[in-house]
C-alpha atoms as an extended CHARMM CRD file, in Angstrom:
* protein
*
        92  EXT
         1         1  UNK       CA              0.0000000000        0.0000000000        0.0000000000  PROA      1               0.0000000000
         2         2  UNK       CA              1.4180000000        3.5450000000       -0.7060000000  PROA      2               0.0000000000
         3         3  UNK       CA              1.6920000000        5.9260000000        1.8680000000  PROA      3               0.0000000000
         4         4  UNK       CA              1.4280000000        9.5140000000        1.5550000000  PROA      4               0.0000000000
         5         5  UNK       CA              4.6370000000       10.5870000000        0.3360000000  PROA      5               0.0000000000
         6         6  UNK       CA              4.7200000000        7.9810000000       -2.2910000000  PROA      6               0.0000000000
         7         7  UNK       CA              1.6600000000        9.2820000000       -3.6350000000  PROA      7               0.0000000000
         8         8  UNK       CA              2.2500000000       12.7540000000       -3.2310000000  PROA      8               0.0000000000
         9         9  UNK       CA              5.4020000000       12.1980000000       -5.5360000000  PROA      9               0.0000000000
        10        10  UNK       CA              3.1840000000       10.6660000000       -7.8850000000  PROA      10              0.0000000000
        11        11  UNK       CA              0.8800000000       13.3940000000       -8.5690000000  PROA      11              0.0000000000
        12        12  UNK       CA              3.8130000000       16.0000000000       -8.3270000000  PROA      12              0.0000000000
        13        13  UNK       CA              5.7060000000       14.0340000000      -11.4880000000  PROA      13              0.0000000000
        14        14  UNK       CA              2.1210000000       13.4260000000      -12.9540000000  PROA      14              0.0000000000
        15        15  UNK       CA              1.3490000000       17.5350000000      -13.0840000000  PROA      15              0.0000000000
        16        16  UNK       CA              5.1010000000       18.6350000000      -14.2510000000  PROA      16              0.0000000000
        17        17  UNK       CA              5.6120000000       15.7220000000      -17.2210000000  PROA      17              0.0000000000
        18        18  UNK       CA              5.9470000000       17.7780000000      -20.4310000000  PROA      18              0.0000000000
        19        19  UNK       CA              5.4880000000       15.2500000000      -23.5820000000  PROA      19              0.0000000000
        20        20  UNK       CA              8.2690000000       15.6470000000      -25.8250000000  PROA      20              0.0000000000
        21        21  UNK       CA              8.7560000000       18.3540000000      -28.0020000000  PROA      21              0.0000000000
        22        22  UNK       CA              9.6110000000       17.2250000000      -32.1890000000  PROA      22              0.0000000000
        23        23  UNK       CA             10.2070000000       19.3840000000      -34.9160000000  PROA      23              0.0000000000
        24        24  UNK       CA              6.7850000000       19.5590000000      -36.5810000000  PROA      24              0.0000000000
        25        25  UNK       CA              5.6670000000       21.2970000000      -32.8630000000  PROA      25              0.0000000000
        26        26  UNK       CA              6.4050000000       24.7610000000      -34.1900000000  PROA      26              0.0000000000
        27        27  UNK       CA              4.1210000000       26.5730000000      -31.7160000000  PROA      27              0.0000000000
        28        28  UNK       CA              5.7980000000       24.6110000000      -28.6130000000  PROA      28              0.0000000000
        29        29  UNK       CA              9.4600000000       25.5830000000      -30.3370000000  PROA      29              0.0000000000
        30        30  UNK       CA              8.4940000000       29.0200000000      -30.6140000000  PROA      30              0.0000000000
        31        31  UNK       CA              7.0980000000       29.6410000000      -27.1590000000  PROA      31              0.0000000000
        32        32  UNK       CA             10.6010000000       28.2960000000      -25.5890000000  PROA      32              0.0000000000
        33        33  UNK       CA             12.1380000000       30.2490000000      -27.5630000000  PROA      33              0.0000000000
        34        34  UNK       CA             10.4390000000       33.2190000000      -26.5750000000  PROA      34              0.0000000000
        35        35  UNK       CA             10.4960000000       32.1190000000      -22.8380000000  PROA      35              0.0000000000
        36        36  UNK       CA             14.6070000000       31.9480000000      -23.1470000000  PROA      36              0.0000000000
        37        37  UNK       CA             14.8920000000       35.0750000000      -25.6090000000  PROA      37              0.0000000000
        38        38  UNK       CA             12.1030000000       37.3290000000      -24.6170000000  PROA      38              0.0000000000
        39        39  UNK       CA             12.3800000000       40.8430000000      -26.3630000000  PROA      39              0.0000000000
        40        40  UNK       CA             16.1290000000       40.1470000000      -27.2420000000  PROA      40              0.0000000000
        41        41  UNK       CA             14.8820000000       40.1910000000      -30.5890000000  PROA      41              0.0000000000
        42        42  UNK       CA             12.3290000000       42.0410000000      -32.3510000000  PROA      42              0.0000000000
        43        43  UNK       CA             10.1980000000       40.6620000000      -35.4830000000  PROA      43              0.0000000000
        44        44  UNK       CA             12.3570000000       41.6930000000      -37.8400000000  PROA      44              0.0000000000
        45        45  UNK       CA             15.6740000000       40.4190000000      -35.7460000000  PROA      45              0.0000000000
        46        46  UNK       CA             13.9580000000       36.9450000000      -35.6180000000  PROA      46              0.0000000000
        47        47  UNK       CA             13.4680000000       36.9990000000      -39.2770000000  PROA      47              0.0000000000
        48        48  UNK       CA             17.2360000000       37.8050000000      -39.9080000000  PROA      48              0.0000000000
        49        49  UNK       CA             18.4270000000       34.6070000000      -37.7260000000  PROA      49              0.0000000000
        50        50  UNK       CA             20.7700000000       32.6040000000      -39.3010000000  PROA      50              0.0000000000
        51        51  UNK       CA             19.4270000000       28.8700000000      -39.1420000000  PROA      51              0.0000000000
        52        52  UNK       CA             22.4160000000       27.4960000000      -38.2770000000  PROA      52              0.0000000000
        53        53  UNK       CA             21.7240000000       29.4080000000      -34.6620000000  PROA      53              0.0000000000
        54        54  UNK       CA             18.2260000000       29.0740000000      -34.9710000000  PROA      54              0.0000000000
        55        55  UNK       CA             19.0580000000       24.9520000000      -35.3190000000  PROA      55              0.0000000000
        56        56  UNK       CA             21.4260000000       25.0370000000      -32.3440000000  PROA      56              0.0000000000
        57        57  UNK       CA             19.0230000000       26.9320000000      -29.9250000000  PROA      57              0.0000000000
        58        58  UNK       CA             16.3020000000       24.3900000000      -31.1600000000  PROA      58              0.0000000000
        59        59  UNK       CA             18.3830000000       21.3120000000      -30.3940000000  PROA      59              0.0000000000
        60        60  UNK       CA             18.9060000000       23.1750000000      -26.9600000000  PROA      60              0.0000000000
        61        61  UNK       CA             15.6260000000       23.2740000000      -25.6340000000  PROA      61              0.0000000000
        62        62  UNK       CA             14.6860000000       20.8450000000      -22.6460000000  PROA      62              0.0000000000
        63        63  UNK       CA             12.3060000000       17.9740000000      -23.7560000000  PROA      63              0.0000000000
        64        64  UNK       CA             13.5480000000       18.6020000000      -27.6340000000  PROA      64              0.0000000000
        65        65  UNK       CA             13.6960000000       14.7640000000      -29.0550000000  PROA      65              0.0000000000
        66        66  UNK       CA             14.2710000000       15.7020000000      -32.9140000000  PROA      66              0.0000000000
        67        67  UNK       CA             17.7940000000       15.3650000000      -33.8680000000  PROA      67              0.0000000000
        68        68  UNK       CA             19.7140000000       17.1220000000      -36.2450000000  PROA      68              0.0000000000
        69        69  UNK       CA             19.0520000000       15.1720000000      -38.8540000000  PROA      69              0.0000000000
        70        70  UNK       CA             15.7330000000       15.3910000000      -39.1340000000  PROA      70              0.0000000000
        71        71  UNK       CA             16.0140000000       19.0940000000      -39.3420000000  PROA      71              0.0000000000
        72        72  UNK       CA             15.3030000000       21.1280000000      -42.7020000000  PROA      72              0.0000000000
        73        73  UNK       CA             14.7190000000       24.5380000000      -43.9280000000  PROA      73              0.0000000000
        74        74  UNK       CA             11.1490000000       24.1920000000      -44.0940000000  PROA      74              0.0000000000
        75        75  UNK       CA             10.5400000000       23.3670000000      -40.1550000000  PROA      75              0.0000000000
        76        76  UNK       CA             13.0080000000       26.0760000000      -39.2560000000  PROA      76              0.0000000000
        77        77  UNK       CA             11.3980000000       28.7670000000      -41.4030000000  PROA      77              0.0000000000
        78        78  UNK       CA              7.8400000000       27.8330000000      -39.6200000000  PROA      78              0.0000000000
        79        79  UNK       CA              9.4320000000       28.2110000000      -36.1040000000  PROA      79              0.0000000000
        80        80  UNK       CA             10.8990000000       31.9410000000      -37.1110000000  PROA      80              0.0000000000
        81        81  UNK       CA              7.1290000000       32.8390000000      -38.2160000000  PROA      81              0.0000000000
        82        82  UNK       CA              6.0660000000       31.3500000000      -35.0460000000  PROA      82              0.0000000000
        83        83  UNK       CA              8.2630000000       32.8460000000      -32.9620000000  PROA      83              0.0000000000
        84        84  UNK       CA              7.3800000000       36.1090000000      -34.4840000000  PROA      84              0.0000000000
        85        85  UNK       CA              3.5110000000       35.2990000000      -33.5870000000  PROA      85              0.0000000000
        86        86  UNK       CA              4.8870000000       34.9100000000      -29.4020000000  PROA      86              0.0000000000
        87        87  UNK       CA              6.5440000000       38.1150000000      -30.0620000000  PROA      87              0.0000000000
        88        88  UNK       CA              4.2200000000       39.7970000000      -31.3280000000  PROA      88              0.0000000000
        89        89  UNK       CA              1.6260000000       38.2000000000      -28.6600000000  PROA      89              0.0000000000
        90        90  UNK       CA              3.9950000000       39.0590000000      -25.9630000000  PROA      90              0.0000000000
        91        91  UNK       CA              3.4520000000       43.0750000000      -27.1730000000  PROA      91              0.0000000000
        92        92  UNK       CA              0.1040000000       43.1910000000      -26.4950000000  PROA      92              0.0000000000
């Protein structure tokens, strides 16, 4: 039988579990993103990003389980216009 404690630590690890995060979760991306950048960059600064630090920051992010290799232009170029919808959420 569990006692408190053990059930207690249950429903602690049961309310904090984030699913993993894969590259088609372009919403999810961007929010980190914005969480770890805030207003370090404007709209027109996150467009100018080069993707090869745009790929690194991705890979970066806790609970991130694409890899590398699964990476292409087209997923990175939906997280920029995401991220610029956070921004420009975060403004209001």
């Amino acid at each position: 039988m569990a006692n408190n404690a053990d059930l207690y630590l249950k429903s602690i690890t049961r309310m904090s579990y984030e699913p993993p995060i894969y590259w088609n979760d372009y919403e999810d991306i961007a929010l980190k993103l914005y969480e770890r950048f805030g207003d370090d960059f404007t709209e027109s600064k996150i467009y100018r990003i080069r993707f090869t630090d745009l790929l690194e920051w991705v890979l970066e992010i806790d609970g991130f389980a694409g890899t590398r290799e699964e990476s292409n232009e087209g997923h990175l170029e939906m997280i920029q216009s995401s991220w610029v919808y956070e921004w420009r959420d975060g403004q209001k």
